[in-house]
C-alpha positions in Angstrom: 99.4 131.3 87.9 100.0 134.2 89.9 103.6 134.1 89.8 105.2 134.7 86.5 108.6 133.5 85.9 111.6 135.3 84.7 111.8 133.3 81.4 110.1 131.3 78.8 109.7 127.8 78.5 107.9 125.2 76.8 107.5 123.9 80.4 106.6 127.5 81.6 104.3 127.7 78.5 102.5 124.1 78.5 101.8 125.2 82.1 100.3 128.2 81.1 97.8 126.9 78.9 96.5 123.8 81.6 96.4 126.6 83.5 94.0 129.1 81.3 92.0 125.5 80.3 91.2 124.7 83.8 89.7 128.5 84.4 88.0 127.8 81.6 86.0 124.6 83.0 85.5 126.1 86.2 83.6 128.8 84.8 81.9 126.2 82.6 80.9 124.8 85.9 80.0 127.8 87.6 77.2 128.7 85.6 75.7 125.2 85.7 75.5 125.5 89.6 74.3 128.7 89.5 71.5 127.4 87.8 70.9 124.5 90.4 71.4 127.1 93.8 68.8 129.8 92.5 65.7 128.0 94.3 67.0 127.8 97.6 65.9 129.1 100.5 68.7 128.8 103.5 70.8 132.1 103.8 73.8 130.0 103.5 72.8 128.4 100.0 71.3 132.0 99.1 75.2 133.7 99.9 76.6 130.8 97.3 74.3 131.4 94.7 75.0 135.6 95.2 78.7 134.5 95.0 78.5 132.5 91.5 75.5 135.2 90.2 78.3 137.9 90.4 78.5 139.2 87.1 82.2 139.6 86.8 82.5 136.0 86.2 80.1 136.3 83.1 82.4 139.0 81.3 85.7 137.1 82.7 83.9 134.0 81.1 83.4 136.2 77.5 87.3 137.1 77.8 88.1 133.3 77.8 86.0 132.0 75.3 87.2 134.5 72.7 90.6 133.5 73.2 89.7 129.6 74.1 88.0 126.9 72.2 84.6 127.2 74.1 84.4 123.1 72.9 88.1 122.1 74.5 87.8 119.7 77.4 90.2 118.5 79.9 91.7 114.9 79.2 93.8 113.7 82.1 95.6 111.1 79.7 99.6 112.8 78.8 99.4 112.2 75.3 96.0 113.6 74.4 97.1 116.6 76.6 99.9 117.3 75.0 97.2 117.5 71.2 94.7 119.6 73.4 97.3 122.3 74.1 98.1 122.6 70.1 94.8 123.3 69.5 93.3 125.3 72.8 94.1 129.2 71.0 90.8 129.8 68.5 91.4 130.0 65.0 92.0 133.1 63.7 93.5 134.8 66.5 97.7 134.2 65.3 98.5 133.6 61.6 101.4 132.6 62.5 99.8 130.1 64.8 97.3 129.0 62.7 100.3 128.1 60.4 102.4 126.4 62.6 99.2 124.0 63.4 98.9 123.1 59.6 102.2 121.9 59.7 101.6 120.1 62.8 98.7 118.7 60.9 100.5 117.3 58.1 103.4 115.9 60.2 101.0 113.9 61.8 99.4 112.6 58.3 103.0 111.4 57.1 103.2 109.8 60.5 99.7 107.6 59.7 101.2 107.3 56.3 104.4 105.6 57.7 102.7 103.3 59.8 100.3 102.6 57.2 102.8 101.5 54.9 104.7 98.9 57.1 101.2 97.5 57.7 100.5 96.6 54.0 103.9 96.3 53.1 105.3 93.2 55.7 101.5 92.3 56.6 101.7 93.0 60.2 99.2 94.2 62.9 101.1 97.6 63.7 100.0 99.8 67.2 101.1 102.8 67.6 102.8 104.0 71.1 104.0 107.1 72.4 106.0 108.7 75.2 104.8 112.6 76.1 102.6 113.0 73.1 105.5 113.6 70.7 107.8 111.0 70.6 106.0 107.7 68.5 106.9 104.3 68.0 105.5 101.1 67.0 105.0 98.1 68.2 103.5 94.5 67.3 102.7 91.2 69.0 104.9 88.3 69.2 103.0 86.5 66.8 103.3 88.6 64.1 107.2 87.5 63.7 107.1 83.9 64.8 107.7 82.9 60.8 109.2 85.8 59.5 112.4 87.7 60.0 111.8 91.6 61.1 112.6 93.5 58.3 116.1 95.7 58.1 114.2 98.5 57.7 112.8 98.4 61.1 115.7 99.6 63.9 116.1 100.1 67.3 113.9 97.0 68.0 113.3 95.7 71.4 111.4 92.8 73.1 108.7 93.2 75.2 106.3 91.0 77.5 103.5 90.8 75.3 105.1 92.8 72.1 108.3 94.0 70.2 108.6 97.7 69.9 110.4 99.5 67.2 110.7 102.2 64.6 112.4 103.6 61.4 114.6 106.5 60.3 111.3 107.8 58.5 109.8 107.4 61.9 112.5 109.2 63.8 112.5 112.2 61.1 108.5 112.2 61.3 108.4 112.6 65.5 111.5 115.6 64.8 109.0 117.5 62.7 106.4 116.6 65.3 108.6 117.6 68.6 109.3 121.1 67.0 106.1 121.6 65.9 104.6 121.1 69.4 107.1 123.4 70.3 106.6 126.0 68.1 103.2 126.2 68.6 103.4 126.4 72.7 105.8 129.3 72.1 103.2 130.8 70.2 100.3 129.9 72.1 101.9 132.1 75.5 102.4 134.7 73.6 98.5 134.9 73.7 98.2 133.4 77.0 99.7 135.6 78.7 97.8 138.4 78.1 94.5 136.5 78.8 96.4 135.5 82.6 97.1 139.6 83.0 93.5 140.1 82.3 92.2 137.2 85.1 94.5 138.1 87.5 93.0 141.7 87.7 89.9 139.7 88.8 92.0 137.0 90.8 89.7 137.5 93.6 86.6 136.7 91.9 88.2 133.1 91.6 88.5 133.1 95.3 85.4 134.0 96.1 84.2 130.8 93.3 86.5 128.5 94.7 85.4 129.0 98.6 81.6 129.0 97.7 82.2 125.8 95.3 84.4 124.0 98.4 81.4 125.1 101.0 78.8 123.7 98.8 80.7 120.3 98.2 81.1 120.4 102.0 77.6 121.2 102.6 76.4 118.5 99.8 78.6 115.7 101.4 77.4 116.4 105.1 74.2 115.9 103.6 74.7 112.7 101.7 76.4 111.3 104.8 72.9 112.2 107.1 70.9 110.7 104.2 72.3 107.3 103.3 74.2 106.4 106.0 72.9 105.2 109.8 73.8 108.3 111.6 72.7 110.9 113.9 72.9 114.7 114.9 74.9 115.4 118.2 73.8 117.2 121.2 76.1 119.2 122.9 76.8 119.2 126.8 80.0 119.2 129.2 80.3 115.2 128.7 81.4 113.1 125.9 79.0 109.8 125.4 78.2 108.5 122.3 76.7 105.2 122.0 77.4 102.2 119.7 80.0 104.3 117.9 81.6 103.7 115.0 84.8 104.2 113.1 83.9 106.5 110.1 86.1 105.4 107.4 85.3 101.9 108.3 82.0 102.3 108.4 81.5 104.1 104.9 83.8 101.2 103.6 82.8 98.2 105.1 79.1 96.5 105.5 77.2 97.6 108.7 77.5 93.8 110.1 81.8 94.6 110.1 81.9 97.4 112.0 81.9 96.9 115.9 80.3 99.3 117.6 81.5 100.7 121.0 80.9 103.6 123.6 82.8 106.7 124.3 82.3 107.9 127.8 83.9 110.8 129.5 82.7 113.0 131.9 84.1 115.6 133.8 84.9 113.0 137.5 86.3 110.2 134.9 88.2 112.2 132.4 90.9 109.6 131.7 90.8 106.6 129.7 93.4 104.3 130.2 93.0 101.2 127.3 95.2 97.7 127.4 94.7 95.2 125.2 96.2 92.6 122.9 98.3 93.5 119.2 95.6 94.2 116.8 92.8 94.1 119.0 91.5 97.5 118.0 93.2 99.8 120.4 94.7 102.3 117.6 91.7 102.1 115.8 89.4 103.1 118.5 91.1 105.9 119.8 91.8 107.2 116.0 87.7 107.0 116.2 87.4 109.3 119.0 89.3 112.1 117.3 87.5 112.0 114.3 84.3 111.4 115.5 85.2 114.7 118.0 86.2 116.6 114.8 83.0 115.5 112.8 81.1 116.8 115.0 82.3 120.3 115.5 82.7 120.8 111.9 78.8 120.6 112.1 78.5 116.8 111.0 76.0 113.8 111.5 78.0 110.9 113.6 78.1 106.9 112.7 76.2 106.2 116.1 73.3 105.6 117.8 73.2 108.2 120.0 76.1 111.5 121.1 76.3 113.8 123.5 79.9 115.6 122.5 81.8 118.2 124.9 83.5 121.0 122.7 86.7 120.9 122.8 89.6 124.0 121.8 92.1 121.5 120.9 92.9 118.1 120.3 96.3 116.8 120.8 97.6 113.1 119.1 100.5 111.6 119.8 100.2 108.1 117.1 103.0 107.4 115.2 105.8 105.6 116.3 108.2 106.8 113.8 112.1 108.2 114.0 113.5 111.2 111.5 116.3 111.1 109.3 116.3 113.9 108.3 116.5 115.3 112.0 118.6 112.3 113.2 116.2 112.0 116.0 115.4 108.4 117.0 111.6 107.4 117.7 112.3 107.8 121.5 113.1 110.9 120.6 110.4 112.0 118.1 108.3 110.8 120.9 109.6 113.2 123.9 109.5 116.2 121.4 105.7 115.4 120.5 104.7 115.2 124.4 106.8 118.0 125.0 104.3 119.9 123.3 101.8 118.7 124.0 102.6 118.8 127.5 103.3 122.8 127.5 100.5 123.3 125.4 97.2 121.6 126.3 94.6 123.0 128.7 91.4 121.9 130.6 89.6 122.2 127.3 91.6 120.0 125.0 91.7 116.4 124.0 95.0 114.3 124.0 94.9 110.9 122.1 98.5 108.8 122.7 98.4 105.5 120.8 101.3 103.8 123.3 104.1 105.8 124.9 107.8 104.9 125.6 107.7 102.3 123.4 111.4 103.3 121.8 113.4 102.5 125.2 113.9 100.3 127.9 110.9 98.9 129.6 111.7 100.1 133.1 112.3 103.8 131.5 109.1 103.6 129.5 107.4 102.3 132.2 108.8 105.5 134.9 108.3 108.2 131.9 105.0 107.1 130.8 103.5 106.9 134.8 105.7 110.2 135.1 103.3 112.3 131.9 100.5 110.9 132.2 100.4 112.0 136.0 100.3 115.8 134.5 97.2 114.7 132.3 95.7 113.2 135.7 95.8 116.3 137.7 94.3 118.6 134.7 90.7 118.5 133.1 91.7 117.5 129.8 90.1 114.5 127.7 93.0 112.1 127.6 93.0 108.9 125.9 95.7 106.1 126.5 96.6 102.8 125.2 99.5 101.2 126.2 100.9 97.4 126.4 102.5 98.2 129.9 99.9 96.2 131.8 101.4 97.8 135.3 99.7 101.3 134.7 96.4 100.7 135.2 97.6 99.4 139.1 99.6 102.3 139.4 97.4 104.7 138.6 94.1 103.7 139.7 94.7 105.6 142.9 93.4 108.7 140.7 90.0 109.5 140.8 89.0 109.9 137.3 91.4 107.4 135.8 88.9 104.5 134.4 90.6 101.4 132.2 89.2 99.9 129.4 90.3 96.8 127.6 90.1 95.2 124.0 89.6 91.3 124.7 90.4 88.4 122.9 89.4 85.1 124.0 90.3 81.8 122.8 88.7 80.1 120.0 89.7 76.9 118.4 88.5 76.9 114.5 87.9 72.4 114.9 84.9 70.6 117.4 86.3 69.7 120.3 85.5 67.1 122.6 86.5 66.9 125.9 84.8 64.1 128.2 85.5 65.4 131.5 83.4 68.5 130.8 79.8 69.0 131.2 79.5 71.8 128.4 77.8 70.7 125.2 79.4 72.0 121.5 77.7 74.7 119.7 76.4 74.7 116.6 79.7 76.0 115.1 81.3 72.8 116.6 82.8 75.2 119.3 82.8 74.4 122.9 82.3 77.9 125.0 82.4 78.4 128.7 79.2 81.1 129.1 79.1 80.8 132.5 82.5 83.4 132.9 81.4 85.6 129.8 78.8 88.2 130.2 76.0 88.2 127.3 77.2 91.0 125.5 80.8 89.1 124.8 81.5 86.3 123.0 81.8 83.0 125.0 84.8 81.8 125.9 85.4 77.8 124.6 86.3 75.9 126.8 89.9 74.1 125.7 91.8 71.1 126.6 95.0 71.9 129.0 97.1 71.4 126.2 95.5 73.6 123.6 94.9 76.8 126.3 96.2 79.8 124.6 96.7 78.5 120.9 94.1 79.8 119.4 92.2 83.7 119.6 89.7 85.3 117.9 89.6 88.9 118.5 85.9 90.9 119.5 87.1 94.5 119.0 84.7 95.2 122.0 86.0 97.4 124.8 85.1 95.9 128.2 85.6 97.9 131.3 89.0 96.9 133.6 92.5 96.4 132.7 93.6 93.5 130.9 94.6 90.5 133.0 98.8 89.7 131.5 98.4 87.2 128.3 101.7 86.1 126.6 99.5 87.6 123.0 102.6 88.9 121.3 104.2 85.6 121.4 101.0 84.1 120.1 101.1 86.7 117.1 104.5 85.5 116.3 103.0 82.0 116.6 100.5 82.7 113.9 103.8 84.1 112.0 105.8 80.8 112.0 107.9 81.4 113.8 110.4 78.5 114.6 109.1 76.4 118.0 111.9 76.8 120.0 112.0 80.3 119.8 108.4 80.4 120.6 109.0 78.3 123.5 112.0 80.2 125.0 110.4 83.1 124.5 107.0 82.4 126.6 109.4 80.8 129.6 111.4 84.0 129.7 107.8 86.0 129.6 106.5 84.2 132.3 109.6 85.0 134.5 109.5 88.6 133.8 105.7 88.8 134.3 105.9 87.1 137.4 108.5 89.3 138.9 107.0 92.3 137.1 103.2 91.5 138.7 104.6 90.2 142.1 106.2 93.4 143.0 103.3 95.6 142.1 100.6 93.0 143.4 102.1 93.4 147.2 102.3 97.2 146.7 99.6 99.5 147.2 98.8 101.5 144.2 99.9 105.1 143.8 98.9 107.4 147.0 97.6 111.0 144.9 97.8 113.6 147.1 94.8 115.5 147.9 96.7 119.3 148.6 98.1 119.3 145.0 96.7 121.8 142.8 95.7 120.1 139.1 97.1 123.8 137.9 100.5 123.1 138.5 101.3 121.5 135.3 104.8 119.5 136.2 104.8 120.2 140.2 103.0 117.3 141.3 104.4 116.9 144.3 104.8 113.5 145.5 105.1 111.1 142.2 104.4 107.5 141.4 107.8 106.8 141.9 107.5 108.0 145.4 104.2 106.2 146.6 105.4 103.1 145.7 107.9 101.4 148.6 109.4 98.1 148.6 108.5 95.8 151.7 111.2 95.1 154.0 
C-alpha cells in the first residue's frame, strides 16, 4: 500500500481496492475493541485501549466510509470478490462510475436470461460456473443427457467427473461485456482510490500503532486462554533448568491429555550436557524440539504444559534439526550441516542453548563418529545448555569422562501383540494376554514380556519415556525395515552384517578407557582443547 507503482493496472487497481476494504474492517474492528478494553485496570490493557481511543482513527474512519460502502464485507471466495470490488465506491461519488455499474448490471441480467432460456428450452438442470468472477459457463449432470443428444447450439462442450460443462456464442458475447465491464469499473474505481490511500498514508503510522496494540492483545488473550483451559503452570526462574512431567506443546493442545507422555528436563550448572540415544521414532526429535519451545514459552512470559518449572534464561538458543542438502547452494547435507555448527560454534556463549537433532549423519560413520566427538568436546568445556541425540551408540563411552556429560535414552522394549505361552517360565500372562518380565523393569516403565528365543526382538512397542543411561546396541533400524516388508533375506543379511560391525565397533571401545579430559584446559578456549578424544583413546598392544 505504501508503495505506489509506476503504472496502472487492473491488477494494480483490484489490489488497491482489497487494500482500502481491509482498512476499512480494521477500523470496523477497532472500535468494537475499544469498547471491550475501556474497563480494564492493568497498565498494559490501559496503553491498548489509549492506542485504539486515539482520535485520529475516528476521522481516518469518516474519510473511509464516505468514499466506502460502510455495509461492504470481506468474502474470501474469488468470484464474490471480484462483484465486491464493482460495487465497494458509494453511489454518487463518479457518474461515470455509477454508469459503468448499470451496464455491469444489465450484462449480468442477459447472462441469467441466457441460462434461463436453455433451462426451459432443452429441459435441463443448468448450474452456473465461473473462473475469476468474469468468465461463466455452464454445466449439467450426466443424467441430464443420457436420452437426449446435447443440442448444436451448445459448444465447446467437455466431460467432467460428475458433470459436462459447456457454453454458447450468446454466452461468450455475454462474459465479453462482463470482462470489460469489470474492467472499466476498476479503472474507475482507482481513480478514487487513490486519493483515499494519499490521505491514509499521511496517517500510516496510526495503523501501526493499531496493528501492534491489536497483535499484543491477541498475544495477551491467547497466553491467557492457554493458563485457563489447559493443565499448565507459571515458571520460576533460577540458574537451573527442571521442569517436571513436561510436555510437548503442540502435542499437547492437539492430542488428549492420556497421549501425551510426559518427561523431565534437568540441567544444572555441574550437568549441563545431555547426551540422548535411542531407537528410530522413539521420541528423540520430538523431545528435544520440546525443550526449545518450552524455553521460548517461557521467556516470552507464557504458562508451560507441566507440572512444575524452574527455567534458566537463556540469550540465545541455537538448533541444528534438519537434515537437509541445498540446491540452490549445491551444498550437500554434510555440508549444510558443517556450515550450521560452524556458526553455531563461533557464535554461542555460556548463556545459550544448543539443540542438535543427530550430527554427521551425511558421511562415513568413522568421520561422523571423529567430527561429532571432535564438536561436541567444545560444547563440553563451555557452560552452554547443549542437547544431543545421536544413533552413534559409542559417544556416550567416549565422553563420559566429562563431568557434566549425563545420557539419557528413549526405550523400547519388546511386546508381542498375541498370548504367549511358554512352559518353561514361571511368569503368569497379564490381563492383556502379554507375558512381562517385571522383575528387570523399574515401576515407572513398562514391563518387559518375556518372549520365546525365537521371537526375541520381533516385536516393540515404543514408551516415549526418557530413562537415565545410554542405550545398550539393538539392531532397531533393521526391525523398522522389518515392519516395512522388507524382503527376508535382506533383513537377514543385514542383521549378520550388524552384528559383525557392532561387535568390532563395541569390542574396541569396551577394552578402552573412556576419554581422559584434562583438568588444566581452560573451558574458554573455544577450539584449543588440548588433548582430544582422538588422543585419549590408545589401542592395546
Amino acid at each position: 500500500m505504501v508503495r505506489v507503482g509506476d503504472t496502472t493496472s487492473t491488477k494494480h487497481a483490484d489490489l488497491n481496492i482489497s487494500n482500502v476494504l481491509h482498512i476499512k474492517h480494521l477500523v470496523s474492528q477497532v472500535e468494537m475493541l475499544k469498547d471491550v478494553t475501556n474497563n480494564f485496570k492493568c497498565s498494559l490493557l490501559s496503553t491498548i485501549n489509549e492506542v485504539l481511543n486515539d482520535p485520529r482513527i475516528k476521522q481516518l474512519a469518516d474519510i473511509i466510509y464516505d468514499t466506502i460502502r460502510k455495509d461492504l464485507n470481506i468474502d474470501m471466495k474469488k468470484s464474490s470478490t471480484k462483484q465486491l470490488r464493482c460495487y465497494a465506491i458509494r453511489e454518487g461519488k463518479s457518474g461515470l462510475l455509477d454508469i459503468a455499474r448499470k451496464a455491469f448490471d444489465e450484462a449480468n441480467q442477459d447472462l441469467i436470461d441466457i441460462i434461463q432460456k436453455y433451462s426451459d428450452e432443452y429441459e435441463l438442470n443448468i448450474k452456473v460456473q465461473s473462473r475469476n468472477g468474469t468468465k461463466y459457463h455452464m454445466a449439467v449432470p450426466h443424467e441430464d443427457f443420457e436420452n437426449k443428444e446435447i443440442p448444436e447450439e451448445l459448444v465447446n462442450v467437455s466431460k467432467k467427473k460428475n458433470s459436462y460443462t459447456f457454453t454458447s456464442i450468446s454466452m461468450i458475447k455475454c462474459n465479453e461485456r462482463l470482462f470489460n465491464s469489470v474492467s472499466e469499473i476498476t479503472l474507475m474505481s482507482d481513480k478514487i482510490i487513490m486519493e483515499l490511500l494519499e490521505t491514509i498514508k499521511m496517517n500510516i503510522h496510526v495503523f501501526y500503532k493499531i496493528s501492534e496494540a491489536i497483535g499484543l492483545l491477541d498475544m495477551i488473550f491467547s497466553f491467557s486462554q492457554a493458563c485457563t483451559f489447559a493443565n499448565c503452570v507459571r515458571p520460576d526462574f533460577s540458574n537451573v533448568l527442571i521442569v517436571k512431567n513436561s510436555r510437548h506443546p503442540i502435542l499437547d493442545s492437539s492430542e488428549p491429555n492420556e497421549c501425551v507422555m510426559p518427561n523431565d528436563i534437568e540441567v544444572t550448572e555441574e550437568k549441563n550436557f545431555i547426551a540422548i540415544t535411542g531407537p528410530n521414532m522413539s521420541g528423540k526429535s520430538t523431545y528435544v524440539r520440546q525443550v526449545a519451545m518450552i524455553q521460548i514459552m517461557a521467556q516470552i512470559g507464557m504458562f508451560l504444559p507441566a507440572e512444575s518449572a524452574v527455567i534458566k534464561i537463556h540469550d540465545q538458543i541455537f538448533a541444528r534439526l534438519n537434515h537437509d542438502d541445498s540446491l540452490e547452494f549445491n551444498a550437500s547435507s554434510f555440508m549444510v550441516e558443517m556450515q550450521e555448527l560452524s556458526f553455531i560454534l563461533h557464535s554461542f556463549d555460556d548463556h545459550s542453548m544448543v539443540i542438535i537433532d543427530e550430527l554427521g549423519r551425511g558421511t562415513s560413520v568413522m568421520e561422523g563418529v571423529a567430527m561429532t566427538t571432535a564438536i561436541l568436546e567444545v560444547f563440553l568445556k563451555s557452560k552452554a545448555t547443549v542437547f544431543f541425540t545421536t544413533h552413534f551408540l559409542e559417544l556416550p563411552k567416549m565422553l563420559g569422562g566429562y563431568p557434566n556429560f549425563t545420557s539419557f535414552h528413549f526405550l523400547k522394549i519388546p511386546k508381542l501383540s498375541e498370548p504367549v505361552v511358554d512352559n518353561d517360565s514361571d511368569q503368569e500372562a497379564t490381563s492383556t494376554g502379554e507375558q512381562y518380565d517385571t522383575a528387570t523393569c523399574s515401576d515407572e516403565f513398562l514391563p518387559r514380556p518375556v518372549l520365546p528365543a525365537e521371537k526375541q526382538g520381533q516385536y516393540v512397542a515404543e514408551t516415549y519415556k526418557l530413562k537415565r543411561g545410554w542405550l545398550e546396541a539393538r539392531h532397531y533400524g533393521i526391525e523398522l525395515a522389518k515392519k516395512m516388508k522388507f524382503p527376508k533375506d535382506i533383513i537377514d543379511t543385514a542383521e549378520v552384517v550388524a552384528i559383525k560391525l557392532l561387535d568390532k565397533s563395541f569390542g574396541f571401545i569396551r577394552n578402552e578407557d573412556s576419554i581422559d579430559v584434562d583438568d588444566d584446559d581452560d573451558p574458554e578456549e573455544g577450539y584449543s582443547s588440548g588433548n582430544s578424544s582422538a588422543m585419549s583413546i590408545e589401542k592395546d598392544a
